[in-house]
C-alpha atoms as an extended CHARMM CRD file, in Angstrom:
* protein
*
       259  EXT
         1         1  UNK       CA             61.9520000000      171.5530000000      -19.2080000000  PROA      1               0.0000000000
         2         2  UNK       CA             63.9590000000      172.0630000000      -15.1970000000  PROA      2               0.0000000000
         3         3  UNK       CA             60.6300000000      170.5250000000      -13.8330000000  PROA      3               0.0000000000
         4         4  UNK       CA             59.4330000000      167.1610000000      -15.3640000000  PROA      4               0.0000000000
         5         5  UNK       CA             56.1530000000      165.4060000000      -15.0420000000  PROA      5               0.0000000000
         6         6  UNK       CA             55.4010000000      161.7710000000      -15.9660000000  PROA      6               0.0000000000
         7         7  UNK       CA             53.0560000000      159.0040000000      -15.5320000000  PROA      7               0.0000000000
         8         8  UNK       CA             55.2460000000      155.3630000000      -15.3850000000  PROA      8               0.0000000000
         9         9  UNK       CA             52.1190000000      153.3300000000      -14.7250000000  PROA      9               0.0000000000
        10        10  UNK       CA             50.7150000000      153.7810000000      -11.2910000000  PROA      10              0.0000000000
        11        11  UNK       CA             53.2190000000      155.9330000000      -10.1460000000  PROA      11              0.0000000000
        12        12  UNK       CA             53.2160000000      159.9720000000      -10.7290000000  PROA      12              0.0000000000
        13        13  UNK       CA             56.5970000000      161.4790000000      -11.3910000000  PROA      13              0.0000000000
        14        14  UNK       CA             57.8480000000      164.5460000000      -10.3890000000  PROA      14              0.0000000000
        15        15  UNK       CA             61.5930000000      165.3280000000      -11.7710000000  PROA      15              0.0000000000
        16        16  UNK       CA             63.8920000000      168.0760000000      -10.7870000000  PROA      16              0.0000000000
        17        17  UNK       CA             65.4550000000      168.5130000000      -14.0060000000  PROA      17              0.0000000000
        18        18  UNK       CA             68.7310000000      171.3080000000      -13.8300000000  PROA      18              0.0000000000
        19        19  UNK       CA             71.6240000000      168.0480000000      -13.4820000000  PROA      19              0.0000000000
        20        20  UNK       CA             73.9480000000      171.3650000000      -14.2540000000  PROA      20              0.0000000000
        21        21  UNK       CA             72.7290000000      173.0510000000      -11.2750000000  PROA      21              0.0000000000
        22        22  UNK       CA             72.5300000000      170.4060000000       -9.1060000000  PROA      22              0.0000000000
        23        23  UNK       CA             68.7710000000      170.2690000000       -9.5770000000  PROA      23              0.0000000000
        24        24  UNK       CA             68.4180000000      173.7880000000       -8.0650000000  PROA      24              0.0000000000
        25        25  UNK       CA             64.9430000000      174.5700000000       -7.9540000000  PROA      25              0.0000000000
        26        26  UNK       CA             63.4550000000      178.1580000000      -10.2020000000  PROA      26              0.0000000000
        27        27  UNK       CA             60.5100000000      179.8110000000       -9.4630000000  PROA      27              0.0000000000
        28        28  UNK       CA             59.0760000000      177.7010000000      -12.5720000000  PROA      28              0.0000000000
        29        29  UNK       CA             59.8640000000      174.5440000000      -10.9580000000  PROA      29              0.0000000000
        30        30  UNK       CA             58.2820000000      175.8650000000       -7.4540000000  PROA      30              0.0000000000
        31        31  UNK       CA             55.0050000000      177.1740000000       -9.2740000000  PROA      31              0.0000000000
        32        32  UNK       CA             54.7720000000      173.2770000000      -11.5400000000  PROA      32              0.0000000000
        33        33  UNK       CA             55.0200000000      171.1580000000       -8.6830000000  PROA      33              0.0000000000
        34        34  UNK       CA             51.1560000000      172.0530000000       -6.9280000000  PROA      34              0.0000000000
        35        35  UNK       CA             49.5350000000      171.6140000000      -10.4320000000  PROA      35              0.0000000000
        36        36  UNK       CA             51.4920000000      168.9050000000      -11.1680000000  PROA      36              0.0000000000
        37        37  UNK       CA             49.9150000000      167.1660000000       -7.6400000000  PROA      37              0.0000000000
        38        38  UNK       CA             46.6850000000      168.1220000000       -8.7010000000  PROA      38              0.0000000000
        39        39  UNK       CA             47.0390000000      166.3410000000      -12.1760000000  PROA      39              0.0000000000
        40        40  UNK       CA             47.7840000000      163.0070000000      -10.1470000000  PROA      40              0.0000000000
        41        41  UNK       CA             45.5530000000      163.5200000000       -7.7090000000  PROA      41              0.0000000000
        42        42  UNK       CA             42.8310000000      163.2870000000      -10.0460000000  PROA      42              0.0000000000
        43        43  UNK       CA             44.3890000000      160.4940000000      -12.3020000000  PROA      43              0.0000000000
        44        44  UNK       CA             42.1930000000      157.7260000000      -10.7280000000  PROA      44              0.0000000000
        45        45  UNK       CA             45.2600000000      154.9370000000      -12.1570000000  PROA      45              0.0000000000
        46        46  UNK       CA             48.4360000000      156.9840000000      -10.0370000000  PROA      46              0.0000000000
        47        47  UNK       CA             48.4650000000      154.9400000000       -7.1900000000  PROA      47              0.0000000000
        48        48  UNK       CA             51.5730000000      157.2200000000       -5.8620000000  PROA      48              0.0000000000
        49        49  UNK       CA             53.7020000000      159.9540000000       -6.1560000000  PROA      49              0.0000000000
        50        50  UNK       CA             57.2470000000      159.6820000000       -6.4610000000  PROA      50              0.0000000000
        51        51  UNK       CA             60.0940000000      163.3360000000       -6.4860000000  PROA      51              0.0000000000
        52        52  UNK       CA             63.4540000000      162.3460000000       -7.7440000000  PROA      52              0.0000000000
        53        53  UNK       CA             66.5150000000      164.1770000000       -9.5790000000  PROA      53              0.0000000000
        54        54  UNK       CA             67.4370000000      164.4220000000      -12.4340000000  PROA      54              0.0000000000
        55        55  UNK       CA             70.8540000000      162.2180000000      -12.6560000000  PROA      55              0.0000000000
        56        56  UNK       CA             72.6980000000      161.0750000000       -9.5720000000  PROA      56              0.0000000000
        57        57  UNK       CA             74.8550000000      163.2990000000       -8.1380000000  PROA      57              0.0000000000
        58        58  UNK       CA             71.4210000000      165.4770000000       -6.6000000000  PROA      58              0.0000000000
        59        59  UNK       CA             67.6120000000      165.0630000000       -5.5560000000  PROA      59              0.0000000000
        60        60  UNK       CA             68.1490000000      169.3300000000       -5.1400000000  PROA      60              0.0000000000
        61        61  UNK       CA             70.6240000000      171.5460000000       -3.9320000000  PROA      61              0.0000000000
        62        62  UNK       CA             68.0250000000      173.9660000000       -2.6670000000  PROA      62              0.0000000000
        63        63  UNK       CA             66.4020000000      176.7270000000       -3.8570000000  PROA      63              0.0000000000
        64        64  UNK       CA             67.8220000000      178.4360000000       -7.2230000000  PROA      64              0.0000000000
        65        65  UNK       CA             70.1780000000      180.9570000000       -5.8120000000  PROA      65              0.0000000000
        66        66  UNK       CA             70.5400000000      182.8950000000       -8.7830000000  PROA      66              0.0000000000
        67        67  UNK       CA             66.7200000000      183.9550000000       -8.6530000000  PROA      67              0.0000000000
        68        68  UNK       CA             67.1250000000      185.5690000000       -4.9420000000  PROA      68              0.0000000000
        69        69  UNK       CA             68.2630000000      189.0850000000       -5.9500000000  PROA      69              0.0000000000
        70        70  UNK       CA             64.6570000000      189.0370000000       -7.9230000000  PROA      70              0.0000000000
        71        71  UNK       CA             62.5080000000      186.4160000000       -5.9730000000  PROA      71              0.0000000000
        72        72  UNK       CA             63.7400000000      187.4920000000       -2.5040000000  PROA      72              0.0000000000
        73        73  UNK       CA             64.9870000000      191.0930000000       -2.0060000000  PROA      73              0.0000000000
        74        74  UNK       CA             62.7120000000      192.6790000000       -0.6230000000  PROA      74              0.0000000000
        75        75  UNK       CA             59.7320000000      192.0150000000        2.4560000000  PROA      75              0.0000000000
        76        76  UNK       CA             56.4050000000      191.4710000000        0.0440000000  PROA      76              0.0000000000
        77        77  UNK       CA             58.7890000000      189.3630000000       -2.8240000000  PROA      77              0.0000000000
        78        78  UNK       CA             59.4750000000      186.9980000000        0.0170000000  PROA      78              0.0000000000
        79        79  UNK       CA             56.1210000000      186.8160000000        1.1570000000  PROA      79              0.0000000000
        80        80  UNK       CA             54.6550000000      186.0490000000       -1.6900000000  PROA      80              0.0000000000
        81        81  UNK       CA             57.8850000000      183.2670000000       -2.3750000000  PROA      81              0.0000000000
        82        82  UNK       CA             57.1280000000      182.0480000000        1.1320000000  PROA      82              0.0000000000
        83        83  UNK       CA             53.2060000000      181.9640000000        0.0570000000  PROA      83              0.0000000000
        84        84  UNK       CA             54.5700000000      180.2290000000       -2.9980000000  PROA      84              0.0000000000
        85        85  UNK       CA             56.0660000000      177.5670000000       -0.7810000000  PROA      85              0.0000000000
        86        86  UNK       CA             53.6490000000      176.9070000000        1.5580000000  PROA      86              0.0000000000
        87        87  UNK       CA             51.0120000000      176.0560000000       -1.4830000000  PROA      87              0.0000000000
        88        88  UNK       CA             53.5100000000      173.5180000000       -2.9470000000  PROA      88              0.0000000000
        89        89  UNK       CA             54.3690000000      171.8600000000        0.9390000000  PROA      89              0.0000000000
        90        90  UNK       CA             50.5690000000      171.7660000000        1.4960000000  PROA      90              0.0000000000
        91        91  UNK       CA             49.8630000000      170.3090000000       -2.3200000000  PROA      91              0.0000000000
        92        92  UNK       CA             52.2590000000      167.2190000000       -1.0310000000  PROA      92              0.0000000000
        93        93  UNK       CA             50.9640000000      166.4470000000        2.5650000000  PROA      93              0.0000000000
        94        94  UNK       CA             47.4870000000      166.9710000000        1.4870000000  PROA      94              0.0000000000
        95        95  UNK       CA             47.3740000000      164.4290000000       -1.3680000000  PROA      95              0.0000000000
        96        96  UNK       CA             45.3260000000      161.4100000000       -0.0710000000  PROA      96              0.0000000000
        97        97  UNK       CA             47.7550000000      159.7460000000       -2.4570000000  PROA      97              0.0000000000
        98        98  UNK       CA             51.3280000000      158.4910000000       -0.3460000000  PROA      98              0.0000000000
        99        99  UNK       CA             54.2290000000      160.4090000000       -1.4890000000  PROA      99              0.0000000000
       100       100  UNK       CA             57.7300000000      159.8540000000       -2.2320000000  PROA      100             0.0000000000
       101       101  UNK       CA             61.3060000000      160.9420000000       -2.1790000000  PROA      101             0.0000000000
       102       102  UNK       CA             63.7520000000      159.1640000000       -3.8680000000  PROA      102             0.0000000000
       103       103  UNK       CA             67.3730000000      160.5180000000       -3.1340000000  PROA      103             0.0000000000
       104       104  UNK       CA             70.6550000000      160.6000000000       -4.3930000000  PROA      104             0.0000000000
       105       105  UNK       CA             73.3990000000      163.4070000000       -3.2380000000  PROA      105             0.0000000000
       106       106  UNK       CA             72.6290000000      166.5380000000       -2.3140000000  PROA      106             0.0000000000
       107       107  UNK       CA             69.4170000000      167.1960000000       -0.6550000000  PROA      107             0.0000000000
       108       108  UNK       CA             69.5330000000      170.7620000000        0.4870000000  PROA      108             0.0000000000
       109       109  UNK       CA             67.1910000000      173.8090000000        1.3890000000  PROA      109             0.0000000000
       110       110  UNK       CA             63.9300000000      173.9620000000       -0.2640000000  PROA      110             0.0000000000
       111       111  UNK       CA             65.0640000000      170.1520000000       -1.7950000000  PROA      111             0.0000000000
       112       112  UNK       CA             64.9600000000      168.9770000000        1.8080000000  PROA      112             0.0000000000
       113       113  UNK       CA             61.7690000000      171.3000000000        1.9930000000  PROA      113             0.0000000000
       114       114  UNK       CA             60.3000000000      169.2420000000       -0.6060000000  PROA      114             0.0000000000
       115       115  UNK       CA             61.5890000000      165.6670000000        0.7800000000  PROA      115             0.0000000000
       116       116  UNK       CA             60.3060000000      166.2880000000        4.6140000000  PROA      116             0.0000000000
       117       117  UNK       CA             56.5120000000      166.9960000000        3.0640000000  PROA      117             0.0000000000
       118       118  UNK       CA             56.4240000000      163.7380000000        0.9140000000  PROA      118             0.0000000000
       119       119  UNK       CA             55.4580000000      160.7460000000        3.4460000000  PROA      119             0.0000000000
       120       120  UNK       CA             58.0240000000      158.0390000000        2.7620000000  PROA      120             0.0000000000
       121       121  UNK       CA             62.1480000000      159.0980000000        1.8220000000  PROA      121             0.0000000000
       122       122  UNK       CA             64.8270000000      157.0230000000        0.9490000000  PROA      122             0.0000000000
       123       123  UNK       CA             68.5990000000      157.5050000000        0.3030000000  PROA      123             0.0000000000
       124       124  UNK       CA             71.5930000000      156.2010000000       -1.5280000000  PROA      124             0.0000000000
       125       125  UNK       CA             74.6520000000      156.0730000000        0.6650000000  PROA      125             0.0000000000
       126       126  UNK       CA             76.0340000000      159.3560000000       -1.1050000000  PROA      126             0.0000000000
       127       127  UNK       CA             73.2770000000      161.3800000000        0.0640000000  PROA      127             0.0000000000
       128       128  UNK       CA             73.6630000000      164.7510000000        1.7310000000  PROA      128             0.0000000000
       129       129  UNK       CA             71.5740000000      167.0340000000        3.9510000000  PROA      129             0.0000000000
       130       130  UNK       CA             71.6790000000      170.3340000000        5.1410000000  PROA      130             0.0000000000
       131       131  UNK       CA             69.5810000000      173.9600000000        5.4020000000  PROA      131             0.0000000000
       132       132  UNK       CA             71.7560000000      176.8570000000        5.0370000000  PROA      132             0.0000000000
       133       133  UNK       CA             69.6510000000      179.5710000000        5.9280000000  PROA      133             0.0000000000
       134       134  UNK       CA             71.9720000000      180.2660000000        8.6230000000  PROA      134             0.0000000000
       135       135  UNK       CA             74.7110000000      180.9770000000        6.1130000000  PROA      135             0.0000000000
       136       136  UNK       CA             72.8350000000      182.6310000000        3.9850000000  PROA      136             0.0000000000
       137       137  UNK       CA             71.1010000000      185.2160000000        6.1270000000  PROA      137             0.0000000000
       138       138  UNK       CA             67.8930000000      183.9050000000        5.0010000000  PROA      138             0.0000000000
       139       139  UNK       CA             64.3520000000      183.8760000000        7.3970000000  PROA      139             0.0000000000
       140       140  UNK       CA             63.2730000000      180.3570000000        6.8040000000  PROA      140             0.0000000000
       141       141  UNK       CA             59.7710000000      179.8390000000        6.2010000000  PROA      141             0.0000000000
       142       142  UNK       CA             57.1740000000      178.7120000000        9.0160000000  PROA      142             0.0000000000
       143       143  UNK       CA             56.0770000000      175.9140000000        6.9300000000  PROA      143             0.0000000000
       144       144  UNK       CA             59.5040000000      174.0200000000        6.4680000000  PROA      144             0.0000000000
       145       145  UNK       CA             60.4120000000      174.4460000000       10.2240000000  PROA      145             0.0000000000
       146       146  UNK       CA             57.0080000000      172.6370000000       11.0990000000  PROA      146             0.0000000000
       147       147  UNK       CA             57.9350000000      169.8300000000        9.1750000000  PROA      147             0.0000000000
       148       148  UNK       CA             61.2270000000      169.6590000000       10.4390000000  PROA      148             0.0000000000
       149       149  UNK       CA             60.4440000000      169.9090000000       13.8390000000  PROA      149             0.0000000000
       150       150  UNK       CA             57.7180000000      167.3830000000       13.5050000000  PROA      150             0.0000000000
       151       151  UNK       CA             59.9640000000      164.8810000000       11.5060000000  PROA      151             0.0000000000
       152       152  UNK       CA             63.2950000000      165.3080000000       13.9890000000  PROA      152             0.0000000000
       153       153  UNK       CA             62.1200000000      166.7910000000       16.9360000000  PROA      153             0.0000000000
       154       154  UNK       CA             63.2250000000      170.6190000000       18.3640000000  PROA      154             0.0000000000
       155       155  UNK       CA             66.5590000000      169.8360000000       19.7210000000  PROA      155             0.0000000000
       156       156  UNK       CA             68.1020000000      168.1350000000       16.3720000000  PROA      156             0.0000000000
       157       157  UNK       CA             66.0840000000      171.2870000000       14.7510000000  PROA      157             0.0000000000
       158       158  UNK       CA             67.8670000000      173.5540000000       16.4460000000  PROA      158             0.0000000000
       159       159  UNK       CA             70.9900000000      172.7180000000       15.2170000000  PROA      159             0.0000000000
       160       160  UNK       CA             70.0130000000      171.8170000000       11.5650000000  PROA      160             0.0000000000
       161       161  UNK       CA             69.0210000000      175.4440000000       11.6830000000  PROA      161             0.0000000000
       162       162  UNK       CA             71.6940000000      177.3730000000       13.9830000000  PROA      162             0.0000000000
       163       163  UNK       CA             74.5500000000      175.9140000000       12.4280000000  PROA      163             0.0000000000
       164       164  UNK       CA             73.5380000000      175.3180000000        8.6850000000  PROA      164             0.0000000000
       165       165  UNK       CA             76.1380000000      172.3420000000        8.1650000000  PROA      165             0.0000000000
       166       166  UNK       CA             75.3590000000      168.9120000000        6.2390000000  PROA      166             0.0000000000
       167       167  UNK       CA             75.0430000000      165.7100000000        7.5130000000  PROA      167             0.0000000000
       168       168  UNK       CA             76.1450000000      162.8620000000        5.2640000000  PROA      168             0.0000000000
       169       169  UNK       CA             73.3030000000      159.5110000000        5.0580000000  PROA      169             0.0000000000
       170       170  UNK       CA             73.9670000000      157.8560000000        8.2990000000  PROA      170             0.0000000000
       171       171  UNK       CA             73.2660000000      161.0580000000       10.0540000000  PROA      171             0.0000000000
       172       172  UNK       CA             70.1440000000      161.6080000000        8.7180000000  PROA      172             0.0000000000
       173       173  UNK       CA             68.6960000000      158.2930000000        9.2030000000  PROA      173             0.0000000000
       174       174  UNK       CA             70.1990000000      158.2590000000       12.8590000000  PROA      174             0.0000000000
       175       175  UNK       CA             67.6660000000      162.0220000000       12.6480000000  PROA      175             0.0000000000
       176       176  UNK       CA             65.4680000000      160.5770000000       10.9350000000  PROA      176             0.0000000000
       177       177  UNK       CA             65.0340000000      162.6870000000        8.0900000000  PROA      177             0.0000000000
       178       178  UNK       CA             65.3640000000      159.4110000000        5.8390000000  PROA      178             0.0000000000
       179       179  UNK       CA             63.2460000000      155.9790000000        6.0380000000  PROA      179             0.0000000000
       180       180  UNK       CA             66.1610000000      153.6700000000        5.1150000000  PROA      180             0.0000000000
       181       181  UNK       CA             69.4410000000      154.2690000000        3.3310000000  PROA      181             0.0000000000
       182       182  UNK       CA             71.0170000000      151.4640000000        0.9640000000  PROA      182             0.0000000000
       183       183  UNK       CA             74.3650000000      151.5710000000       -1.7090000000  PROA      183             0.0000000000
       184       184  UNK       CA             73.3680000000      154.0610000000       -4.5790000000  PROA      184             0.0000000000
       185       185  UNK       CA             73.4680000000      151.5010000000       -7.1680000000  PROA      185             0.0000000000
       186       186  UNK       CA             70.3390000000      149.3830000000       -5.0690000000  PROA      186             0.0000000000
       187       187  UNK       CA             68.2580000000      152.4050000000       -4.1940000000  PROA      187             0.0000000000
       188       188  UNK       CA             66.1400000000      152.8240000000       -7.1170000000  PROA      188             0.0000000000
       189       189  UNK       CA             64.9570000000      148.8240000000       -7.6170000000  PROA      189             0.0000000000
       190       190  UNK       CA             63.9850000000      149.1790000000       -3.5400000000  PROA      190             0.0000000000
       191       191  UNK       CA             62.0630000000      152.1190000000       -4.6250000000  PROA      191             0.0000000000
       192       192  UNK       CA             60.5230000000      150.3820000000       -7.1730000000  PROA      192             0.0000000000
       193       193  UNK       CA             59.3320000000      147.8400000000       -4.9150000000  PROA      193             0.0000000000
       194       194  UNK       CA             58.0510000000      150.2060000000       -2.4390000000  PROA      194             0.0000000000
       195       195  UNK       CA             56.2200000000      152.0910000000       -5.2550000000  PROA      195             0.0000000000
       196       196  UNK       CA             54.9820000000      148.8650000000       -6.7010000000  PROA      196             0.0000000000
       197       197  UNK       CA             53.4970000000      148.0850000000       -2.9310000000  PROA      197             0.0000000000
       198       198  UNK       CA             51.7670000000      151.0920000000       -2.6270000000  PROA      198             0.0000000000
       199       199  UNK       CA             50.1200000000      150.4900000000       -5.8960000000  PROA      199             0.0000000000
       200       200  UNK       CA             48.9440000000      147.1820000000       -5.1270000000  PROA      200             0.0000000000
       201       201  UNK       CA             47.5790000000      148.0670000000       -1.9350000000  PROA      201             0.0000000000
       202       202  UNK       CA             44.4890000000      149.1250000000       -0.8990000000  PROA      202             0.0000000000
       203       203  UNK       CA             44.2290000000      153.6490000000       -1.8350000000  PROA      203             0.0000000000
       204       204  UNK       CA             41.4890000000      154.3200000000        0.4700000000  PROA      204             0.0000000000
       205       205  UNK       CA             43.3890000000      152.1420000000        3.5120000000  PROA      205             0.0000000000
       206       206  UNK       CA             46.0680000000      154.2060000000        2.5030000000  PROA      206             0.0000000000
       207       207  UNK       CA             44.5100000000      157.8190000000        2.2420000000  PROA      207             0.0000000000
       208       208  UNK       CA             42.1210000000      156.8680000000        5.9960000000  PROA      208             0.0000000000
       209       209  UNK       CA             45.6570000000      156.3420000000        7.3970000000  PROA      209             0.0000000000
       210       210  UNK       CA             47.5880000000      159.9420000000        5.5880000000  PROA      210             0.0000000000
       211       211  UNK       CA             44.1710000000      161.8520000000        6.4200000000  PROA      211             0.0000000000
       212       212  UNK       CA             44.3560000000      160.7620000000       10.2450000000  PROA      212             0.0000000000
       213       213  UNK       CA             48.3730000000      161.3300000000       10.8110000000  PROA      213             0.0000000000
       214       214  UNK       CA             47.8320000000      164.5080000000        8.9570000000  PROA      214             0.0000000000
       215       215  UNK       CA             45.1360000000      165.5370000000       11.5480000000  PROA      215             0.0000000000
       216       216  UNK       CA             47.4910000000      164.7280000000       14.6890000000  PROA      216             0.0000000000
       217       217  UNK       CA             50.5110000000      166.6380000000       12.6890000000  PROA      217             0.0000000000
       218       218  UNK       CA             48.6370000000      169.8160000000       11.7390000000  PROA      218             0.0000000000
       219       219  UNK       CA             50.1160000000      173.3470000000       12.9280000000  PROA      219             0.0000000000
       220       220  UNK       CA             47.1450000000      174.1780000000       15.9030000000  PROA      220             0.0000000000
       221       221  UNK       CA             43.9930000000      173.2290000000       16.8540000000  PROA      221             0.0000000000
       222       222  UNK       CA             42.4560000000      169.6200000000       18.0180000000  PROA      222             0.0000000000
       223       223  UNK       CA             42.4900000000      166.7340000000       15.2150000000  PROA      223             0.0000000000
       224       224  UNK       CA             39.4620000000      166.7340000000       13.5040000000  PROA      224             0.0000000000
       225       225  UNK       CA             37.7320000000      163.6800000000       14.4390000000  PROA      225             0.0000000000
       226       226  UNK       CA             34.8140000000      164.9870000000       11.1800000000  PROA      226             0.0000000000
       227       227  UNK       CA             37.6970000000      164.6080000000        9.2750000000  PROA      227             0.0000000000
       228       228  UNK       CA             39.0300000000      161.3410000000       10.2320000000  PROA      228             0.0000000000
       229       229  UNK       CA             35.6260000000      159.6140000000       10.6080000000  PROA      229             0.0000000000
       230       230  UNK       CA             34.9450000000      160.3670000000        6.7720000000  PROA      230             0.0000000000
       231       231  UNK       CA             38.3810000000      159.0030000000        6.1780000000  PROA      231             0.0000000000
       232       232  UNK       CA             37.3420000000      155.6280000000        7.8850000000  PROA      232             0.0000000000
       233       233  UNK       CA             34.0990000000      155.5510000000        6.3040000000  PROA      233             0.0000000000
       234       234  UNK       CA             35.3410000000      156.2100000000        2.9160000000  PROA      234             0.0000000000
       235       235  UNK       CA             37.4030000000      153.2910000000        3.6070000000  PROA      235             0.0000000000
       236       236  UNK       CA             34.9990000000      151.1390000000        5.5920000000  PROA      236             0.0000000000
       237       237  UNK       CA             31.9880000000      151.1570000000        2.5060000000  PROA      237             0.0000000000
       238       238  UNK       CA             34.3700000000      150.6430000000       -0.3180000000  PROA      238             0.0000000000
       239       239  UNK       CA             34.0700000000      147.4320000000       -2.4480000000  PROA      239             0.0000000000
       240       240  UNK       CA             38.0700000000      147.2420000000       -2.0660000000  PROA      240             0.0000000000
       241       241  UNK       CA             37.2290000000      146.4060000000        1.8870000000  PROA      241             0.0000000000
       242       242  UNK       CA             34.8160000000      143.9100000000        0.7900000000  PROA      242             0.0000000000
       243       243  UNK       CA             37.3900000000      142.7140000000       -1.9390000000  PROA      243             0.0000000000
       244       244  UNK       CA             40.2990000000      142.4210000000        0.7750000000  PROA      244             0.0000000000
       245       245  UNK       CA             38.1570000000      140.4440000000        2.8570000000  PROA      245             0.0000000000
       246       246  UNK       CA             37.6500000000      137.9220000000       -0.3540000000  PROA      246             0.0000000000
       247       247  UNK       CA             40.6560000000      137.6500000000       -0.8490000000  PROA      247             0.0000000000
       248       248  UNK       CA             41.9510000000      136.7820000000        2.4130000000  PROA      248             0.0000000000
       249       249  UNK       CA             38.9840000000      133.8440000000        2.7540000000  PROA      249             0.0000000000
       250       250  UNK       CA             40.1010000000      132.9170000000       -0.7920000000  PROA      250             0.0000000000
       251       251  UNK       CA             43.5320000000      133.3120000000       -0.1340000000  PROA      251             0.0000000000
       252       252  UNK       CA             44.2260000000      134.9760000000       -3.2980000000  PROA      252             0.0000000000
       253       253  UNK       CA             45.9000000000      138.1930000000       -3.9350000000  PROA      253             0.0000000000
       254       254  UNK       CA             43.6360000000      141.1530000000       -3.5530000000  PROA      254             0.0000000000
       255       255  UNK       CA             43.2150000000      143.5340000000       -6.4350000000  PROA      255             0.0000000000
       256       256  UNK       CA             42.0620000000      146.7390000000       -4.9670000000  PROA      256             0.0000000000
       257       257  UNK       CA             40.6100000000      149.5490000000       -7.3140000000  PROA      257             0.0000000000
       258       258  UNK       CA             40.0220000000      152.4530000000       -5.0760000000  PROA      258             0.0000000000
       259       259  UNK       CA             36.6970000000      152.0860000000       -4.5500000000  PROA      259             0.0000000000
């Protein structure tokens, strides 16, 4: 299967699996990921949500080029590709469960797409970034400029976009497109340490804080203080409040269940 889903304990995988395309992602891959969110969303044990590639050498090269003579030819196929895209960007940034990217090499196009909508990223030293669309003569989508303007700001975004090159890791964490880079061979344990935090701590802390940046983030309109106040009470009546608060008097380590 190019598109790989998997449950490793609290954490939800979600595996770009074409090593011999650099992890390109196909139209199958683009339509698994949003179902694949949904499946973890309602898992009540997946803690988080982690995107990787499939061997080392890429997290994605982009978008399967191969598919654009049939996915992206003409005005309504791209619409309904851009449509595609927009569902799968929207599946990741509203999850209340954290998301994220775990990269090595190339992270490209619609794989840096993919990386800017997860909420936490993290690099190897070998790692690579770029958007082509220049290059290509492609009309980007609305949804992956937001999130690159919101992520690096419009002057860097201008020339991500006007002049389509790559930047190698140190570039994109001086952007910040990345959280922290380390030596290929030590990215994955830190991973699993950050994915092993996020499972221990409390879901509903973590899903009041997504649901309130998500509100000051969105595209237009005020934040939704309805939305953010449900957020905080969610959070405020749960029995993992009243079991943090045990804890700390007890000083024991909390063991939060999402409720």
């Amino acid at each position: 299967m190019s598109l790989l889903v998997e449950k490793k304990g609290a954490v939800g995988w979600i595996v770009f699996n074409q090593p011999a395309k650099r992890n390109a992602i196909n139209g199958e891959m683009w339509r698994g990921i949003a179902p694949a969110m949904r499946q973890f969303d309602a898992d009540g044990e997946v803690r988080a949500v982690a995107f990787r590639g499939a061997g080392s050498e890429a997290f994605s090269a982009g978008a399967d080029i191969s598919e654009f003579q049939k996915i992206r030819a003409e005005r309504q196929s791209v619409s309904q590709y851009d449509g595609l895209l927009d569902e799968v960007l929207h599946a990741i940034q509203d999850s209340r469960k954290p998301s994220l990217a775990m990269i090595h090499g190339f992270c490209m196009g619609g794989g840096l797409e993919v990386a800017l909508a997860c909420d936490l990223r993290y690099c190897g030293e070998s790692a690579q970034f770029g958007i082509p669309a220049a290059k290509l003569g492609l009309a980007y989508n609305v949804e992956g400029h937001k999130r690159l303007l919101e992520t690096v700001g419009h002057a860097r975004a201008r020339e991500i976009m006007f002049l389509g090159r790559r930047y190698d890791a140190a570039e994109g964490l001086a952007m910040g497109l990345v959280h922290r880079v380390f030596p290929d061979k030590e990215l994955e344990s830190f991973v699993d340490d950050v994915l092993r935090t996020l499972g221990e701590n409390a879901p509903l802390a973590i899903a009041n804080s997504k649901a309130i940046i998500e509100e000051y983030v969105k595209a237009s309109g005020l934040p939704d203080h309805k939305v953010m106040d449900a957020a905080i009470d969610r959070a405020a009546r749960s029995a993992d409040y009243e079991e943090g608060r045990k804890a700390f008097m007890e000083k024991r380590k909390p063991k939060f269940r999402g409720k």
